[in-house]
C-alpha positions as CSV (number, residue, x, y, z in Angstrom):
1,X,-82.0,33.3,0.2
2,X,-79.5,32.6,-2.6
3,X,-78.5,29.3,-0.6
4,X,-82.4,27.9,-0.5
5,X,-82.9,28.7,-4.4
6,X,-79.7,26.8,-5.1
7,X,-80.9,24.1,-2.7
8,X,-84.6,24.1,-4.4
9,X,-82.7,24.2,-7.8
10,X,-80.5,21.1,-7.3
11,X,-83.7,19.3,-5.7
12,X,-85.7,20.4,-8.6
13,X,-83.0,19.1,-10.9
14,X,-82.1,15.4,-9.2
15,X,-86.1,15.0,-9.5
16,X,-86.2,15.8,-13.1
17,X,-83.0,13.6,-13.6
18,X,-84.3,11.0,-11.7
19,X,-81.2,11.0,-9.5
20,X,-80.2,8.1,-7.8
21,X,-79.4,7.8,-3.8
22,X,-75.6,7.7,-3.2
23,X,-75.0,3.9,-1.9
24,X,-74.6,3.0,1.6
25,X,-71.0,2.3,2.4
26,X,-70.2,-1.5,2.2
27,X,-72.4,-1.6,-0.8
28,X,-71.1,-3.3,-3.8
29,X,-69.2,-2.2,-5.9
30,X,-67.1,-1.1,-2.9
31,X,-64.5,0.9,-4.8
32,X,-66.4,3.2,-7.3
33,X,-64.0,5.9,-8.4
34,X,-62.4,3.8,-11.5
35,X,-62.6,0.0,-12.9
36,X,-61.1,-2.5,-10.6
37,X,-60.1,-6.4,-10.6
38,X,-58.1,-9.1,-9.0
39,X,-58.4,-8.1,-5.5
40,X,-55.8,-8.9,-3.0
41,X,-56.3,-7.9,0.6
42,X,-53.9,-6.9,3.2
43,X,-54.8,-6.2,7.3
44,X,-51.7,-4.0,8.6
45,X,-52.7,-3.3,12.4
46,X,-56.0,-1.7,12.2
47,X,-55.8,-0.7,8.1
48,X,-56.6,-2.8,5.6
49,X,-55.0,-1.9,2.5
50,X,-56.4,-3.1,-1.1
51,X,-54.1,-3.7,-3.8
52,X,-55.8,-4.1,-7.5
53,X,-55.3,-4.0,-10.7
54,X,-56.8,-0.7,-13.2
55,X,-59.1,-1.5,-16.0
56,X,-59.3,0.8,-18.5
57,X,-60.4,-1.0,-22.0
58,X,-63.4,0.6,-23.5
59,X,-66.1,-0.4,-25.5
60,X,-65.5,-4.5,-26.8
61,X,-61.6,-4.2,-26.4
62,X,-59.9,-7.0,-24.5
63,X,-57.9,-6.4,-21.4
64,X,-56.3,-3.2,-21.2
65,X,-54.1,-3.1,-17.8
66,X,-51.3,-0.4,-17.4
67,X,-50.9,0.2,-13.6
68,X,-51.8,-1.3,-10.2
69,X,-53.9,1.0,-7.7
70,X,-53.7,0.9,-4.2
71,X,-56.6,1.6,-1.5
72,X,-56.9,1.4,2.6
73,X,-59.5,1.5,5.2
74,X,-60.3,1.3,8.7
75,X,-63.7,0.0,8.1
76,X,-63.8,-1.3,5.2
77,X,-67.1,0.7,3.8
78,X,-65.0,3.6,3.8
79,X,-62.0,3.9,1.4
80,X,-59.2,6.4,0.7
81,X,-57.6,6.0,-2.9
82,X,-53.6,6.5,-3.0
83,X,-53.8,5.9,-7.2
84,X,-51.2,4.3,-9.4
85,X,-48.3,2.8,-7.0
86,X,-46.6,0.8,-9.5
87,X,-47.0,-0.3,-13.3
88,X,-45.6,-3.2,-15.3
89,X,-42.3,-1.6,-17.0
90,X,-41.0,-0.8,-13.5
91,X,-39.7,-4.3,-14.0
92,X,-37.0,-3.5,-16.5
93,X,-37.7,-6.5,-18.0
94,X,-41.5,-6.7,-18.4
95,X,-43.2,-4.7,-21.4
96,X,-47.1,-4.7,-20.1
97,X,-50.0,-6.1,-18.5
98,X,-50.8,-5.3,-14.8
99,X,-52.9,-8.3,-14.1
100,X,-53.2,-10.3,-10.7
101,X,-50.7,-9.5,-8.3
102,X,-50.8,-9.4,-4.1
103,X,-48.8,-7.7,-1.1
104,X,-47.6,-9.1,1.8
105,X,-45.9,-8.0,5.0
106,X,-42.4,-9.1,6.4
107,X,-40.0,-8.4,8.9
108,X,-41.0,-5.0,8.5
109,X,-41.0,-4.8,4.7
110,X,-43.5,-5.3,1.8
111,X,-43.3,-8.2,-1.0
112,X,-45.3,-7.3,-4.1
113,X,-45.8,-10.2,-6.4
114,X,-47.1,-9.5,-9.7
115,X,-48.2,-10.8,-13.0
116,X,-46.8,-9.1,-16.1
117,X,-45.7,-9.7,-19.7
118,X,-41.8,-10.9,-20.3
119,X,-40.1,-8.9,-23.0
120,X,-39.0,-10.6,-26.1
121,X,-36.3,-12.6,-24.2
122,X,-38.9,-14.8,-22.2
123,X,-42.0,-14.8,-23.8
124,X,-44.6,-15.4,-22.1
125,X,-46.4,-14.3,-18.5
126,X,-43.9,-14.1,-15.7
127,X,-44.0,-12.9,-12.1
128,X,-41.8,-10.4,-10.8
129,X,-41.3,-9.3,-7.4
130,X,-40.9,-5.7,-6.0
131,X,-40.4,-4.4,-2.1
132,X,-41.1,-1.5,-0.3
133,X,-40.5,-0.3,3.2
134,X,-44.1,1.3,3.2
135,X,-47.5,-0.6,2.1
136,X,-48.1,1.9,-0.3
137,X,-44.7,2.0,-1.2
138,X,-42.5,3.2,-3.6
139,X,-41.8,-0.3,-4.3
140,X,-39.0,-1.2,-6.4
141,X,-37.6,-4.6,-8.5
142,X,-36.4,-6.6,-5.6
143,X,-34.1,-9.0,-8.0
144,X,-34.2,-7.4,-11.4
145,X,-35.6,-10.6,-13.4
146,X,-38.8,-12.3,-13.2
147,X,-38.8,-14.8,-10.2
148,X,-40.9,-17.5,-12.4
149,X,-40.8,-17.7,-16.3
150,X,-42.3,-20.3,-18.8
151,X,-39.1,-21.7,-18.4
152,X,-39.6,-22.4,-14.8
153,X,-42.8,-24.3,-15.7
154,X,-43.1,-26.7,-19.4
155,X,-46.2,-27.0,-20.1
156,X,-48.5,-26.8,-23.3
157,X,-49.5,-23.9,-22.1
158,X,-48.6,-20.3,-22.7
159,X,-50.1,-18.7,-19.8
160,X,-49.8,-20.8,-16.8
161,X,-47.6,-18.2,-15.0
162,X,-49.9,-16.0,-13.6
163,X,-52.3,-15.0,-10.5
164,X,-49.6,-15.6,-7.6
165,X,-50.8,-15.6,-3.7
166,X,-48.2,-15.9,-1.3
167,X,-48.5,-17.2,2.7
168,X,-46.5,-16.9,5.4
169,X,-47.0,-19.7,7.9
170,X,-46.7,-19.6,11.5
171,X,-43.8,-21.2,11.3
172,X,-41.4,-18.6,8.6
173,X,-42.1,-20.7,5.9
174,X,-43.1,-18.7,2.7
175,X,-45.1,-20.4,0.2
176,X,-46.0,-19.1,-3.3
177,X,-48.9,-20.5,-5.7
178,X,-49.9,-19.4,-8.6
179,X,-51.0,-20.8,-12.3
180,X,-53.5,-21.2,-15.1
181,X,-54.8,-24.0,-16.0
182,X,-52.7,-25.6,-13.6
183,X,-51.6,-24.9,-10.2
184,X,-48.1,-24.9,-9.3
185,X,-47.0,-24.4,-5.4
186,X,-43.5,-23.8,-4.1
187,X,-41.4,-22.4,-0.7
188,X,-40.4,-19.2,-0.8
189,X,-36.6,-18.6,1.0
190,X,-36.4,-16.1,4.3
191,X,-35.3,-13.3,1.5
192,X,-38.8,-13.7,-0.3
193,X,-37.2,-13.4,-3.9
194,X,-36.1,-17.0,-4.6
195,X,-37.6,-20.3,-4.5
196,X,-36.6,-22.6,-2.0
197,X,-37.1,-26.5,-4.0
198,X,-38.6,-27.6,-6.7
199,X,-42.2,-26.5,-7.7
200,X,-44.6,-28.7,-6.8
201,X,-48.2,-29.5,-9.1
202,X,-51.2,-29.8,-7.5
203,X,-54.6,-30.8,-9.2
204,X,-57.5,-29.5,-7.5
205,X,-60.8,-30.2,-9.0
206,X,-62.8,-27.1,-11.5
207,X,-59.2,-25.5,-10.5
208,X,-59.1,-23.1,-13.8
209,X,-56.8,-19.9,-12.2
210,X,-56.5,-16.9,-9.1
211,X,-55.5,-18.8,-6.3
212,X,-55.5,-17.7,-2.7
213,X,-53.9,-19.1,0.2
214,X,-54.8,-18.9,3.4
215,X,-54.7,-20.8,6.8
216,X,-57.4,-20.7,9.6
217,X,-57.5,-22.9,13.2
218,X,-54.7,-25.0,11.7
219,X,-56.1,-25.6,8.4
220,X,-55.3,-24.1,5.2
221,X,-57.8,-23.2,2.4
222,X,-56.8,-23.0,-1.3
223,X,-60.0,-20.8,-2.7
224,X,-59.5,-20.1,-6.6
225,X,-61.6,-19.4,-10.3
226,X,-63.1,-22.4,-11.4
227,X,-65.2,-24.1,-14.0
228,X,-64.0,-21.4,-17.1
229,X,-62.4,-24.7,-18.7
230,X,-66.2,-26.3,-18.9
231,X,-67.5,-23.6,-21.1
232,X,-68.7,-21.6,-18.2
233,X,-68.3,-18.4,-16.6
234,X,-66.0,-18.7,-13.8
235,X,-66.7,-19.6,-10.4
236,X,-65.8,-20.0,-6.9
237,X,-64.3,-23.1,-5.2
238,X,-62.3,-24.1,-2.7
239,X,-60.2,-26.9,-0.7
240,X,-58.6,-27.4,2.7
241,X,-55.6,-29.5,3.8
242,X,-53.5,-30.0,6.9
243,X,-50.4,-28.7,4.6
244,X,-49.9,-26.4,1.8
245,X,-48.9,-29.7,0.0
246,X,-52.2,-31.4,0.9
247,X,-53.4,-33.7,0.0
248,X,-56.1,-31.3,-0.6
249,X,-59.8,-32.1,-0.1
250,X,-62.0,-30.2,-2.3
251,X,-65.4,-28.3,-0.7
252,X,-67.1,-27.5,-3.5
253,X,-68.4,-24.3,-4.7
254,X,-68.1,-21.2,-3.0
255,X,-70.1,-18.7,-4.9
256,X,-71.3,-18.8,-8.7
257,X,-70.3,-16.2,-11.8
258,X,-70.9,-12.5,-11.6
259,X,-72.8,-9.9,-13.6
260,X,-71.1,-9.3,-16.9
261,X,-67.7,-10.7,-16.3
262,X,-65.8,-14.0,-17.4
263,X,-63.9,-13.9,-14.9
264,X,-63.9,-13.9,-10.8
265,X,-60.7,-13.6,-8.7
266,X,-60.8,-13.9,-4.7
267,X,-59.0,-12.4,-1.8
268,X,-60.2,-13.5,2.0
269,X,-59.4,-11.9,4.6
270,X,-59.5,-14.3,7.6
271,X,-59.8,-11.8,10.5
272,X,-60.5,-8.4,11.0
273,X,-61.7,-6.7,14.0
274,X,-63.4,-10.5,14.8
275,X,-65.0,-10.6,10.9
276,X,-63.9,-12.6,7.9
277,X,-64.5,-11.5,4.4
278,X,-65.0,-12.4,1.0
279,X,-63.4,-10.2,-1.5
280,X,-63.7,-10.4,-5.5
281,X,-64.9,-8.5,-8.6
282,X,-67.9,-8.4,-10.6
283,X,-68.4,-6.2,-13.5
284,X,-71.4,-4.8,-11.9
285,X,-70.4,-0.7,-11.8
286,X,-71.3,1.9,-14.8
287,X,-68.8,4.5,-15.0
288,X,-68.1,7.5,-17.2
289,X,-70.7,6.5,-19.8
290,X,-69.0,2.8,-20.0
291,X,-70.7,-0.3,-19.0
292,X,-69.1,-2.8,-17.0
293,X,-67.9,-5.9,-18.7
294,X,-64.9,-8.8,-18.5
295,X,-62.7,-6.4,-19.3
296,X,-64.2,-3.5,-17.0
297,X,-64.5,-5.3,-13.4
298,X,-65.0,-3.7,-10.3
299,X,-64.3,-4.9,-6.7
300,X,-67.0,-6.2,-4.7
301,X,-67.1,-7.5,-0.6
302,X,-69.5,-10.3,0.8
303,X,-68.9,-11.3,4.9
304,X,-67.6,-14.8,5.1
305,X,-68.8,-17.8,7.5
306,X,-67.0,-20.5,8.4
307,X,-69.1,-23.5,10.7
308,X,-67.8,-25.5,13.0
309,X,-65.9,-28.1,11.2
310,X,-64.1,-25.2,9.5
311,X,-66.3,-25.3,6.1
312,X,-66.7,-21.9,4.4
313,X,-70.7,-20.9,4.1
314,X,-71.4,-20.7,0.1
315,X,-71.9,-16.8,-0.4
316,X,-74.3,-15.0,-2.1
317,X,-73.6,-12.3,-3.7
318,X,-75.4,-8.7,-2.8
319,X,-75.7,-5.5,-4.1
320,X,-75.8,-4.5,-0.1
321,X,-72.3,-6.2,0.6
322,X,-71.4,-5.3,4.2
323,X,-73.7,-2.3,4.5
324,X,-75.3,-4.1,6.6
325,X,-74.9,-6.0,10.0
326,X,-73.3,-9.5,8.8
327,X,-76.0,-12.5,9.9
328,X,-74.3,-15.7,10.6
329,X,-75.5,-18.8,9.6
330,X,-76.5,-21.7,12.4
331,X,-75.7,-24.7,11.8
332,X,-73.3,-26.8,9.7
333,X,-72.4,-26.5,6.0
334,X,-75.0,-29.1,3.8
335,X,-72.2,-32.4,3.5
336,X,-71.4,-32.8,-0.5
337,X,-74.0,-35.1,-1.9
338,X,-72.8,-38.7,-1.9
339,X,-71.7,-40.0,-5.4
340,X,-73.5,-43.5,-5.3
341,X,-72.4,-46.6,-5.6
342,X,-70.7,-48.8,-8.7
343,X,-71.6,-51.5,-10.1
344,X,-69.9,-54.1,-8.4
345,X,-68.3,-55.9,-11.2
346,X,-66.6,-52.9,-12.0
347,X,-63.8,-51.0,-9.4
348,X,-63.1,-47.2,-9.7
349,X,-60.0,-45.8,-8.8
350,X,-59.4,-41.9,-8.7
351,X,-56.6,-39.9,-8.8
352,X,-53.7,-42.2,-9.4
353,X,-51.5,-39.4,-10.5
354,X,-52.0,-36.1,-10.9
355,X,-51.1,-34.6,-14.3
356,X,-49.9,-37.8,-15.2
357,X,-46.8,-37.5,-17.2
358,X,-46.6,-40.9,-18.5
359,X,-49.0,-44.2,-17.9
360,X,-47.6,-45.8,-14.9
361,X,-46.9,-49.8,-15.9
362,X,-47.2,-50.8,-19.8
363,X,-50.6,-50.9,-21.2
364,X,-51.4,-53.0,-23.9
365,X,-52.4,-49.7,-26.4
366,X,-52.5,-45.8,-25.5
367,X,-54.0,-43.0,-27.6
368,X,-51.3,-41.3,-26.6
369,X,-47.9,-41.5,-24.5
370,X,-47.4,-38.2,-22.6
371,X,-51.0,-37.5,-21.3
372,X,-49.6,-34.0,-19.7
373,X,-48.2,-32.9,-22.4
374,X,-50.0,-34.4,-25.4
375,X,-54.2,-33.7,-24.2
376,X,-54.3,-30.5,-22.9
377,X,-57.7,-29.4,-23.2
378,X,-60.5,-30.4,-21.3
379,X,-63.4,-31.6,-23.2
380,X,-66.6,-32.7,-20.9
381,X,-70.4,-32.6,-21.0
382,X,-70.7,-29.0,-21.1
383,X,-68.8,-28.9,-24.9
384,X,-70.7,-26.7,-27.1
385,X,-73.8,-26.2,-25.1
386,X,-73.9,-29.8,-23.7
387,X,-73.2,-33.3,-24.6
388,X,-74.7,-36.4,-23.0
389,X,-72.3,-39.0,-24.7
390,X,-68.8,-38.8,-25.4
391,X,-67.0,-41.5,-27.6
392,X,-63.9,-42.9,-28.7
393,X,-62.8,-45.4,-30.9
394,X,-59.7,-48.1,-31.0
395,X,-58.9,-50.6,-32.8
396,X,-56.1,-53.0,-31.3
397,X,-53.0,-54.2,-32.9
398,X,-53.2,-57.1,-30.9
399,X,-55.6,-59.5,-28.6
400,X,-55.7,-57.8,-25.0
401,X,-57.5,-59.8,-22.3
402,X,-59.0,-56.4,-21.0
403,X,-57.7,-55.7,-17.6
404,X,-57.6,-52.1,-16.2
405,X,-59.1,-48.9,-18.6
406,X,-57.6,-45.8,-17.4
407,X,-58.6,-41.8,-18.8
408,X,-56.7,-38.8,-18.2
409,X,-59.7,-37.0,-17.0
410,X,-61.1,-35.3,-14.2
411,X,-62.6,-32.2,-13.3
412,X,-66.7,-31.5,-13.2
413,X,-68.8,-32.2,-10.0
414,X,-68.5,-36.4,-9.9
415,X,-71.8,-38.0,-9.5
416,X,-74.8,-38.5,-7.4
417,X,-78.8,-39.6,-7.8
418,X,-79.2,-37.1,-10.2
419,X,-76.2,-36.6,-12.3
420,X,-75.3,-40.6,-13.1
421,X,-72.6,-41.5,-15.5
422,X,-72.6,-45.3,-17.6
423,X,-69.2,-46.7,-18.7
424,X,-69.7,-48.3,-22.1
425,X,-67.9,-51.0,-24.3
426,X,-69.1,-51.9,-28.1
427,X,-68.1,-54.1,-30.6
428,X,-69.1,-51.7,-33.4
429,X,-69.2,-54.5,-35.9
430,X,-71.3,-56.5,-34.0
431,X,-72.7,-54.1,-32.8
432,X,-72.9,-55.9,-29.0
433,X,-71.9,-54.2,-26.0
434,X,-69.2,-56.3,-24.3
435,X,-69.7,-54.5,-20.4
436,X,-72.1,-55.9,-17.6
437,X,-75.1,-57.6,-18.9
438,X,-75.1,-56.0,-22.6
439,X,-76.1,-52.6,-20.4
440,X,-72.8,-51.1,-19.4
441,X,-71.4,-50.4,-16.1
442,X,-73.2,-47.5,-13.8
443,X,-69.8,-45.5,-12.5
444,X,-69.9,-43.0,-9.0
445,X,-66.7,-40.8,-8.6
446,X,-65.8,-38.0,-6.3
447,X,-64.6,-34.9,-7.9
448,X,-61.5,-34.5,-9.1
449,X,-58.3,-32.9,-10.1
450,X,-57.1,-33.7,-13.4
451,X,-55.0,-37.3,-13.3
452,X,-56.3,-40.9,-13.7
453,X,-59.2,-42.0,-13.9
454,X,-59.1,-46.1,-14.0
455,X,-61.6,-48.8,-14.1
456,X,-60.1,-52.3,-13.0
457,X,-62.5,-55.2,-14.5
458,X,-60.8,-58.5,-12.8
459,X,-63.9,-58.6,-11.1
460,X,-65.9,-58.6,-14.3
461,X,-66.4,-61.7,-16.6
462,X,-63.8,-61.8,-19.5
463,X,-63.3,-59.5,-22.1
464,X,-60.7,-60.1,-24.8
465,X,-60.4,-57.4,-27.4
466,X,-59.3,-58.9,-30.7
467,X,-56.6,-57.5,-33.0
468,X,-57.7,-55.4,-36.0
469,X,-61.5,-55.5,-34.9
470,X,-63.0,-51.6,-34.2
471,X,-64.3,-51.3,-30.8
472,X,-66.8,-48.1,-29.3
473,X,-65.6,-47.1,-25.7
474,X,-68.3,-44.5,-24.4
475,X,-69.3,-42.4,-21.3
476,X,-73.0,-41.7,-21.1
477,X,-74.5,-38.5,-18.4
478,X,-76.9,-36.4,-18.5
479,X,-76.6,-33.1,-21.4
480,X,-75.1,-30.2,-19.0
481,X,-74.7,-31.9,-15.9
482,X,-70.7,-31.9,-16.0
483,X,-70.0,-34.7,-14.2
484,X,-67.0,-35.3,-16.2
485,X,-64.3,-33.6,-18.2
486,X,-61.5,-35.7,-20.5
487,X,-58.4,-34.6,-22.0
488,X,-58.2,-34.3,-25.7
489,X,-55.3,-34.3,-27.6
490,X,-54.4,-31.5,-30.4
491,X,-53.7,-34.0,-32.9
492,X,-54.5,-36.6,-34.5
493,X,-51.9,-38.8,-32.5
494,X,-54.1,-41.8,-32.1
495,X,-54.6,-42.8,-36.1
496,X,-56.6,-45.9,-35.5
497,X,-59.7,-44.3,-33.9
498,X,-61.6,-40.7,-33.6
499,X,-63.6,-38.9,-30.9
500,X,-67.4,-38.2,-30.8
501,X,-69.3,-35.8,-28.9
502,X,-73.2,-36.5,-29.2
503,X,-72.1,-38.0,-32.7
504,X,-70.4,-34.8,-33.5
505,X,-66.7,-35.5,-34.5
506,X,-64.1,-33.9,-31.9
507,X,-62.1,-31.5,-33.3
508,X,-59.3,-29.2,-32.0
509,X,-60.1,-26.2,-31.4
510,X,-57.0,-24.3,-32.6
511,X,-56.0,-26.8,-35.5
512,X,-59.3,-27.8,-36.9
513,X,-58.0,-31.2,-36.8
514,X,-59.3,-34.3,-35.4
515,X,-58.9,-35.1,-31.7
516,X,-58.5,-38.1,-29.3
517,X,-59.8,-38.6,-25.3
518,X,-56.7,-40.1,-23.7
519,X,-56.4,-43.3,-23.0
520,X,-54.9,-46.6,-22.3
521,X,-55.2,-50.4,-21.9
522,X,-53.8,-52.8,-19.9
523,X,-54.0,-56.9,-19.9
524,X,-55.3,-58.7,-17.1
């Protein structure tokens, strides 16, 4: 009798609450007991283990990331939470942040490599690498200093060292990748703690950070945050090679931004009992009377289909997840759209270098002379709730008989019917435009990583640009449609000319002060 009153009670009591039906298993968020990120999977016979990081800012603080946490299934719908295996001053040398790390299996032992903060001696993110004998550990420092430092990568950047993924290939060969905003890739040697070469760049287009490495039927897939550079939230994309060096072909989007978070970070797993899985976080969970947010995440799961060429589905993201029977879909991936065509007087060329240190061959006049180092910020369409024309000035010291225009540029979706782009050339003084027929040039690219982006105009009537006289050169797109991004510079380096977006002056962010597109001509 006392057991049916307390039943009626509680009944009574969820109806007056308005209590909510405990989620099927599988449904997203998958992991529910605390705020979780950066998701990095692991398949150990028939477990999977899940190794994340621990939210724990509250209200509007920023990251606040003091231990990583450690789960495993057999099911994945079901999990069992082992808590805090490891936090960020285990490294002797580190002082905070548990941000992105992953685990992986061998010869019996377990690699953990993590993203933490350096102490005072190497400022700066770092990644350190701890091993354990167990998957859950205890894992300890496996070198006692950080495996890469800013040191290890120059760059105007103070953050590029984080979100590493690490492969083993079917072959022994270890490879490591990690970086924001750009990606670096090197081997790992047999003892998993030191690189084995130099470290490698590799520009992948919308590539903004969280990298994972994987292989499947021969072919590997690089699937990592993109688009955060373009003023957006940050998606999903992806790219597959026949090497972990490339050249890398880039698939497009995977899935789009998540409820209330900046951020996205993926983990696949490629195969487990016959399924493949999508992995990531969305800021979708309420917990303990705080919201979720960018810096309160929490780990999500979506099945993953791959079609017969090897292309991932795109995925869409479900508050069921895997609670339910996984569908597959028939059929082939939709080809990317197809760029269209020049005009003919006018031939593009992508991708001549990748972060281009220097121009290659002497051009006639630069904005700038270290693209890399000089323009680091990517400055497109999408600026400041959308521009449709983007402008820069010159003014040349000395005739040049135009020849080849090359941008450090890339990123953004390239072109196609809808989303056209015009190449531009004034004589503001005259106020003539000196490309095709007093129209400009129509221009179709394929997206791209950040590098070159030339024009070669041999095949266009003659064009001399006369010393001292100010000329206009302009790309014109649709407002939003990010078809392009270009490098500005911090400075002021370029004192003859200034940058417009939509008329408005470009200025750096940081300094306030002017900017510049990068640039160079060269002389037929």
């Amino acid at each position: 009798m006392r057991l049916a009153r307390l039943l009626q009670h509680t009944v009574l009591y969820c109806a007056a609450a308005t209590c909510a039906a405990a989620p099927a298993p599988g449904a997203n968020p998958v992991l529910r007991d605390r705020f979780t990120a950066d998701p990095a999977p692991l398949v150990v016979g028939d477990t999977v283990y899940l190794y994340v990081g621990h939210d724990e800012a509250k209200g509007n603080d920023f990251f606040l990331m003091k231990e990583w946490l450690a789960y495993s299934s057999k099911d994945l719908r079901h999990w069992t939470a082992h808590g805090a295996f490891m936090k960020p001053t285990d490294f002797k040398w580190a002082v905070s942040d548990a941000w992105a790390a992953q685990v992986v299996q061998r010869n019996g032992r377990f690699y953990f490599y993590a993203t933490v903060q350096h102490d005072n001696t190497n400022q700066g993110k770092a990644i350190g690498v701890a091993v354990a004998d167990n998957p859950l550990g205890p894992f300890k420092d496996a070198r006692g200093s950080a495996l890469i430092t800013d040191a290890s990568t120059p760059s105007p950047y103070g953050w590029s060292d984080i979100d590493p993924t690490v492969f083993i290939d079917d072959d022994g060969t270890a490879w490591l990748a990690w970086g924001n905003p750009v990606l670096y890739l090197a081997k790992l040697k047999s003892n998993m703690t030191e690189l084995d070469g130099p470290i490698e760049k590799i520009a992948l287009p919308n590539y903004t950070e969280g990298p994972w490495l994987s292989k499947r039927k021969g072919t590997y897939y690089m699937t990592y945050a993109s688009m955060a550079h373009q003023g957006l939230f940050e998606h999903l994309s992806y790219a597959t090679a026949p090497s972990p060096r490339g050249p890398w072909t880039y698939q497009g989007l995977l899935t789009g931004s998540v409820p209330n978070s900046f951020t996205i970070h993926a983990g696949v797993i490629d195969d487990f009992k016959g399924q493949s899985y999508l992995v990531y976080h969305n800021a979708a969970l309420s917990l303990d009377g705080e919201t979720g947010a960018t810096s309160r995440r929490s780990v999500a799961m979506e099945y993953l289909h791959y079609d017969a060429d090897g292309r991932m589905w795109p995925v869409t993201q479900t508050e069921a997840g895997i609670s339910k029977p996984p569908q597959p879909p028939k059929g082939k991936v939709p080809a990317p759209a197809d760029p269209g065509r020049s005009d003919p007087r006018v031939a593009v060329q992508q991708f001549a270098q990748g972060y281009p240190e220097t121009w290659p061959g002497s051009p006639a006049l630069a904005s700038v002379t270290r693209p890399f180092d000089q323009t680091p910020e990517p400055i497109g369409f999408n600026r400041d709730g959308g521009a449709s024309r983007l402008v820069q000035t010159f003014v040349p010291r000395a005739d040049i008989p135009l020849g080849r225009l090359s941008l450090y540029a890339g990123d953004g979706h390239g072109t196609d019917a809808t989303h056209t782009l015009r190449l531009s050339l004034r004589d503001v003084e005259a106020g003539t435009e000196l490309l095709g027929a007093g129209e400009g040039l129509a221009i179709a690219y394929r997206p791209q990583g950040a590098g070159l982006l030339s024009f070669d105009f041999n095949a266009h009537p003659s064009v001399v640009l006369q010393a001292g006289r100010r000329y206009a050169l302009a790309l014109q797109g649709q407002k939003d449609a990010l078809t392009i991004n270009l490098r500005a510079s911090r400075s002021d380096v370029y004192a003859d000319g200034e940058a417009t977006l939509d008329d408005r002056p470009l200025k750096d962010k940081e300094s306030g002060r002017p900017a510049d597109f990068a640039f160079a001509l060269y002389a037929r």
